[in-house]
C-alpha positions in Angstrom: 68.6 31.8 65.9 65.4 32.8 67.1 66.4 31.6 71.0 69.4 33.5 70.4 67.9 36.5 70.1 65.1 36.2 72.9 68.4 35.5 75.3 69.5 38.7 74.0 65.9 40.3 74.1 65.8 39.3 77.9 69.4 40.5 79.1 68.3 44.0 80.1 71.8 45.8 80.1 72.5 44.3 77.3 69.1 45.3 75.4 69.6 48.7 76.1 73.1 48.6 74.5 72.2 47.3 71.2 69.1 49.5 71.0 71.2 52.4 72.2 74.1 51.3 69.5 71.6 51.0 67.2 69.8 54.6 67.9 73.5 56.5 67.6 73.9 54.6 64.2 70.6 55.7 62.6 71.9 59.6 63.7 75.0 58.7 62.1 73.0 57.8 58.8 71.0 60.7 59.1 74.0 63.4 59.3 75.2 61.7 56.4 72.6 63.4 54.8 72.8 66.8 55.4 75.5 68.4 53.0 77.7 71.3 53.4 75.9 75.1 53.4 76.2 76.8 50.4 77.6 73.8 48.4 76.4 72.1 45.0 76.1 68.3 45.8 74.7 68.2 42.5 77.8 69.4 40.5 79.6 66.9 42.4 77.1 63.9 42.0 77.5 64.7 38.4 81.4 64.6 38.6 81.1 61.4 40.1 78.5 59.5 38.0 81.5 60.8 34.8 83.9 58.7 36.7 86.9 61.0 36.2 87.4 60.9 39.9 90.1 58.4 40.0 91.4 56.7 42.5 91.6 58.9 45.1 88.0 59.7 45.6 87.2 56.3 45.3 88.7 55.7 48.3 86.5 58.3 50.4 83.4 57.1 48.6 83.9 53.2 48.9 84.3 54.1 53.4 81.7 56.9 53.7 78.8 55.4 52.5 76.6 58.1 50.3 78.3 61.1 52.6 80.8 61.9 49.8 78.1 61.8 47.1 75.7 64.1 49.2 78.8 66.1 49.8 77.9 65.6 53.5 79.7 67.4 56.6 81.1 64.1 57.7 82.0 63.5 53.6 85.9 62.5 55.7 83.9 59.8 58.0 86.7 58.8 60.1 90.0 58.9 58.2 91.2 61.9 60.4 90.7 59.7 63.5 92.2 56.7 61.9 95.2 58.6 60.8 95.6 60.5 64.1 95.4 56.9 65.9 98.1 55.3 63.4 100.2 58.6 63.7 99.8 58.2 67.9 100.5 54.2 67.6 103.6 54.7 65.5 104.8 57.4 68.0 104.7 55.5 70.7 107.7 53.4 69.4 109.9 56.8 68.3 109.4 58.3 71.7 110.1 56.8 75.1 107.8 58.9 76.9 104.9 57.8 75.1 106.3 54.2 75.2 106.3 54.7 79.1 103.1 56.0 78.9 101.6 52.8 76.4 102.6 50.7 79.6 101.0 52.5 82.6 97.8 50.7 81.7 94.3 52.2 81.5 95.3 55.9 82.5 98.2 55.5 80.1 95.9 54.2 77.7 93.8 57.2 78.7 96.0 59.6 78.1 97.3 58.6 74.3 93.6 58.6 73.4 93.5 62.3 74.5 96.4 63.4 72.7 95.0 61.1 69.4 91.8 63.6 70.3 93.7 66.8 70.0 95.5 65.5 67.0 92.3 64.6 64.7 91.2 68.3 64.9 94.9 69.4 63.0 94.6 66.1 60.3 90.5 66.9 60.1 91.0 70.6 59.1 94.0 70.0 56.7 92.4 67.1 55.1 89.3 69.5 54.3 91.2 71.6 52.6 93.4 69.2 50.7 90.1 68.1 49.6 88.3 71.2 48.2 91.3 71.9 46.7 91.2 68.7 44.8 87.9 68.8 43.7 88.5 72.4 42.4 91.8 71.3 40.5 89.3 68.6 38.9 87.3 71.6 37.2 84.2 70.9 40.6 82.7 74.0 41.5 80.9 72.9 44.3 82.5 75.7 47.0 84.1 78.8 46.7 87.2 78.0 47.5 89.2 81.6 47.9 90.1 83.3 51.3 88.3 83.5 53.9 85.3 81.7 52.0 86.6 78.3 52.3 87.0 78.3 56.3 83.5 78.3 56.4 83.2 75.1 54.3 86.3 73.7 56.4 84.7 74.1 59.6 81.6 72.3 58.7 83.7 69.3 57.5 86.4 69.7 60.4 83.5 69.4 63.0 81.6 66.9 61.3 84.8 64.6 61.6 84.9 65.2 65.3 80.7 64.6 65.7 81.9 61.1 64.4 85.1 60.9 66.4 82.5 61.4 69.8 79.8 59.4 68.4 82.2 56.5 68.2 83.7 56.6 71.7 79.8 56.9 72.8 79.2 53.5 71.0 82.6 51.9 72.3 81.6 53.0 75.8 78.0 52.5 76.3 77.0 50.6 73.9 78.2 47.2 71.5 81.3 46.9 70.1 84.1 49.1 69.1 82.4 52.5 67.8 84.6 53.7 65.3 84.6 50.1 63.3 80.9 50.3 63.5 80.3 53.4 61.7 83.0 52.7 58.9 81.0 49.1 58.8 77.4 50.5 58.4 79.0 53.6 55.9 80.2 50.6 53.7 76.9 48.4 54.0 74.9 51.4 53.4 76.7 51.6 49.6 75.3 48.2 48.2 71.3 49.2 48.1 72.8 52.1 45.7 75.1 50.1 43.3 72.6 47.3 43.0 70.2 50.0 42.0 72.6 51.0 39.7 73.6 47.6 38.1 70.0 46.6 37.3 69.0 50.0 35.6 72.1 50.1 34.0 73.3 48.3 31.4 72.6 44.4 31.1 76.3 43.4 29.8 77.7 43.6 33.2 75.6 41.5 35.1 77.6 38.4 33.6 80.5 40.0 35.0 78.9 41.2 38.5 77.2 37.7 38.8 80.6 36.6 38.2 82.5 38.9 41.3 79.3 38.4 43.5 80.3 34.6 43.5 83.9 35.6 44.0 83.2 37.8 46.9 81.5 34.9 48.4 84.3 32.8 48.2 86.6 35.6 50.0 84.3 36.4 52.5 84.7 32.6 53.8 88.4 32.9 53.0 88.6 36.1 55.2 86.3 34.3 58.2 89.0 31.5 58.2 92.1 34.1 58.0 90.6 36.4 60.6 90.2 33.3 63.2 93.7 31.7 62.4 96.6 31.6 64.5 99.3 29.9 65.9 99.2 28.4 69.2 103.2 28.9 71.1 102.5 26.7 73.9 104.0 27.6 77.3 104.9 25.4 80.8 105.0 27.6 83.9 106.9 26.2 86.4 104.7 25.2 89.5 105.8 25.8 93.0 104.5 22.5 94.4 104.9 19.0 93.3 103.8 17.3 90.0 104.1 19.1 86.7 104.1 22.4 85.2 100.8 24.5 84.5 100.2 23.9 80.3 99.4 27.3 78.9 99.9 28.9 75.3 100.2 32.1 73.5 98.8 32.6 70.5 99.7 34.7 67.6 97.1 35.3 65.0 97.9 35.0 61.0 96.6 38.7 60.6 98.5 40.5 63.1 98.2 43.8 61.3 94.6 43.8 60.5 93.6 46.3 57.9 96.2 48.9 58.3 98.7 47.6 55.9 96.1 48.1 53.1 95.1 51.8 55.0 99.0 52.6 54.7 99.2 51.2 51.1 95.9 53.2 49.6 96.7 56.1 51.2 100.7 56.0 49.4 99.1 54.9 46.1 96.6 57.0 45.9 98.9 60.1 46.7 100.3 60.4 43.4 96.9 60.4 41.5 96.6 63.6 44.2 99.6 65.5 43.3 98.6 64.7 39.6 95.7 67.1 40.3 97.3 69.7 41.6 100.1 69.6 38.7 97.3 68.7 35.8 98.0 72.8 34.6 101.8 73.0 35.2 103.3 72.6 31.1 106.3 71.1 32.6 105.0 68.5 34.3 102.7 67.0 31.6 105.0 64.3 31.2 104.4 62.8 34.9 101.3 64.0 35.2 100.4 61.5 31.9 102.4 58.5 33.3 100.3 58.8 36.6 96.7 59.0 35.3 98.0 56.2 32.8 99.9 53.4 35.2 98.9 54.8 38.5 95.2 55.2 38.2 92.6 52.7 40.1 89.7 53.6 38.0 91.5 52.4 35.1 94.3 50.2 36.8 97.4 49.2 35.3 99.8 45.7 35.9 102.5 48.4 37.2 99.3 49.7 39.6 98.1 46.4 40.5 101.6 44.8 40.9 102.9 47.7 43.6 99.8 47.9 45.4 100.1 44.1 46.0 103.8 44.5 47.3 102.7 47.3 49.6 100.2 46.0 51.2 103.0 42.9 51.7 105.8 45.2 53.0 103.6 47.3 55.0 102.3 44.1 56.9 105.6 43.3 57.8 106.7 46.8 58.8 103.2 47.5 61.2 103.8 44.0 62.7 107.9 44.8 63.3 105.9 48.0 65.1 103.7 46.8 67.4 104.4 43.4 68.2 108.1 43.1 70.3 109.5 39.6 70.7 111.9 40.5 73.4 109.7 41.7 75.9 107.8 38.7 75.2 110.2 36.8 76.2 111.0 38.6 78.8 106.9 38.6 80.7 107.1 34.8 79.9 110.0 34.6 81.9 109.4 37.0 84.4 106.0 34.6 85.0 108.3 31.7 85.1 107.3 30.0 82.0 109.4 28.4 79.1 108.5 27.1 75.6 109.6 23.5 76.0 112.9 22.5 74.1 113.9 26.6 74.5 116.2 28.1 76.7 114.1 31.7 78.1 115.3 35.1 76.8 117.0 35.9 73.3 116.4 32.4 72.3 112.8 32.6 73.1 112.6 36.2 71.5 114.4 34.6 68.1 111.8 31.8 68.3 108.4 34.0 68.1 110.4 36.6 66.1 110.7 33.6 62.9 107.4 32.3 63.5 105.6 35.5 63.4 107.9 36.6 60.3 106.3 33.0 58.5 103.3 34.1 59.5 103.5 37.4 58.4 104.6 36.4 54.9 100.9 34.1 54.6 98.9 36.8 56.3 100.3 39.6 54.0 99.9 37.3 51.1 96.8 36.7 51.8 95.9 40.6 52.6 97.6 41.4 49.0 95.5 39.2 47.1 92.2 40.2 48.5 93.4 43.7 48.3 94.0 43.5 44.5 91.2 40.5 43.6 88.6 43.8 42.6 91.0 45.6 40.6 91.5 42.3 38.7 87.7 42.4 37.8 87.9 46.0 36.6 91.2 45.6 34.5 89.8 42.3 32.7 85.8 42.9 32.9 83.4 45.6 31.8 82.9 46.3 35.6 84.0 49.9 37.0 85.4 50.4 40.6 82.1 52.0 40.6 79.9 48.8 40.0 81.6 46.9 42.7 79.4 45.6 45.9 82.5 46.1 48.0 86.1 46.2 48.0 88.4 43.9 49.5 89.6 46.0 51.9 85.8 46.7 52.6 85.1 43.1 53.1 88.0 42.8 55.9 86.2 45.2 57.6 82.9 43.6 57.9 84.2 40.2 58.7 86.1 41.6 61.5 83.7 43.7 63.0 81.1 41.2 62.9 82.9 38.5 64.1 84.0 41.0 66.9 80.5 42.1 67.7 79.3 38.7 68.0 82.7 38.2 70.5 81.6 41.2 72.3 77.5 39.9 72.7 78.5 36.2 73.6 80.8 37.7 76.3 78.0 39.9 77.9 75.8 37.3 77.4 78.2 34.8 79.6 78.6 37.7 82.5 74.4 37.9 82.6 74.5 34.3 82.8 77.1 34.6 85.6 75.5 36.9 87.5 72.1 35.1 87.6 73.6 32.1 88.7 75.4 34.4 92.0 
């Protein structure tokens, strides 16, 4: 370990990467700090610590590390981004344009980043406001929330969105690893000082039962490890144009082809009930649904029906990202086009059928797999005396840091190679 890092210590370019990846981080950390003019954090922090929040603030809280509970200006971190990326993604499969333009390569590539840009500021500045107006429809006072008084509030979150958005394509471009994956990373890490602060002044009956979910998260995050670096090797002959056999290669297609999104898409259409509960809470007619929601749908306090549909989601989402972005057919098609052939397969639409079933099996595993990690938490607060609140970290939270470390280290091992490289030429 301790070679490992003098290697990295003595690669200059890369030195001044991680220290400059590391410097953008700690500004990250420290905006996180800085709440909202003229709001009450304290009014809030005291909403929070009641746990009436539900599910749906749990969400921003468990990804923001501390910015929600200081009610910071970046209290969205980078769900606006995320959801302008996904929106821009999806897109790209409705319209042909933008499908032409996926394939033009880096300025192509260019290009949709710039219009997922434009289309954070839109999400950033609605999702401010859909906020505010769900704290104040859970009795928060923390901003006045009447026109014009609330644009000011909105602006402060809106930009703080877009600080993030830039200091993440700052890290992706000159500095380590993929900037937007980093910050969500160190906004989750930064969350477990707090709750085990909490857990040992708090009470003693549900250290059995965090001791307990400690050693389960343990056994997950090797699970994930495993799951993250499986795949399925299709292997390939290219035809050479000489004499003697074909050139072996293979293409692999990994077990978790959708990554976290599926449970992204499947939080974000669970959760939206427990919203429009809030905003209907005062409506007379609609006690009815308003009382099956907080009752069945509710994460804080979650029901089989809860547990059971957030499992299928994530399931059917996993199959519905990967039918998105991965495209048998053309494939098949660049395998041809290269002259290669899976051996035993005739190129084209039986080649396309062929990766089409095996990345359906593997689809059904990975999203099995996704589901279960996805719901093993809520599990511990439905059957334990632990809260959503006394959790280290989710499962969705634990995907996350398995895959961005695993792709940092990637990332450094691949630099280090090219210093290597270039000190040998």
């Amino acid at each position: 370990m301790l070679t490992y890092l003098q290697q990295l210590w003595r690669s200059d370019d890369l030195r001044k990467r991680i220290l400059y990846t590391i410097a953008l981080l700690l500004l990250f950390r420290i905006v996180a700090h800085i709440t909202v003019p003229g709001s009450d954090p304290i009014a809030l922090r005291q909403f929070l610590d009641s746990r009436t929040g539900g599910g749906a603030l749990g969400v921003f809280a468990a990804l923001t590390g501390g910015s929600l509970d200081n009610f910071s200006v970046v209290l969205l971190g980078l769900s606006p981004y995320i959801n302008a990326s996904i929106i821009v993604q999806l897109c790209t499969v409705i319209f042909p344009k933008l499908e032409a333009l996926s394939k033009e390569g880096i300025q192509g590539q260019q290009e949709l980043n710039r219009y997922t840009r434009w289309l954070t500021f839109p999400l950033a500045f609605l999702q401010s406001y859909g906020f505010l107006i769900l704290l104040s429809r859970s009795n928060v006072n923390i901003v006045d929330i009447a026109w014009p008084f609330v644009l000011a509030p909105m602006l402060f979150v809106t930009a703080g969105s877009l600080f993030l958005m830039w200091l993440g394509e700052l890290i992706t471009e000159k500095g380590v690893g993929n900037g937007a994956s980093l910050i969500i990373f160190v906004g989750i890490v930064s969350g477990i000082p707090q709750t085990m602060g909490a857990l040992i002044g708090g009470d003693s009956s549900q250290m059995g039962p965090f001791y307990l979910f400690a050693i389960a998260s343990f056994v997950m995050l090797v699970a994930i490890v495993l799951f993250t670096d499986a795949h399925r090797l299709i292997p390939i002959t290219y035809a050479n144009q000489g004499a003697g056999r074909g050139v072996q290669g293979s293409i692999p297609i990994r077990l978790n082809q959708a990554g976290m999104i599926p449970i992204i898409f499947a939080i974000s259409l669970i959760t939206f009930p427990v919203i429009l509960a809030q905003f209907l809470q005062t409506a007379p007619r609609a006690r009815g649904v308003v009382g099956f929601i907080n009752t069945y749908l509710n994460s804080q306090n979650p029901s089989t029906l809860y547990i059971l549909l957030y499992f299928l989601l994530v399931v059917g989402f996993t199959y519905f990202y990967v039918s998105v972005t991965f495209k048998p057919e053309e494939v098949a098609e660049s395998i041809q086009k290269r002259g290669g052939f899976i051996p035993g397969v005739r190129p084209g639409p039986q080649t396309a059928k062929l990766l089409a079933q095996t990345s359906n099996r593997l689809n059904l595993w990975g999203g099995l797999f996704l589901a279960a990690v996805a719901v093993i938490p809520l599990l511990f607060t439905k059957y334990t005396t632990l809260s959503s609140t006394n959790l280290l970290i989710s499962g969705s939270g634990l995907i996350i840091v398995v895959g961005v470390v695993m792709e940092l280290i990637r990332q450094v091992n691949a630099q280090m190679l090219a210093h290597d490289y270039e000190k040998l030429v």
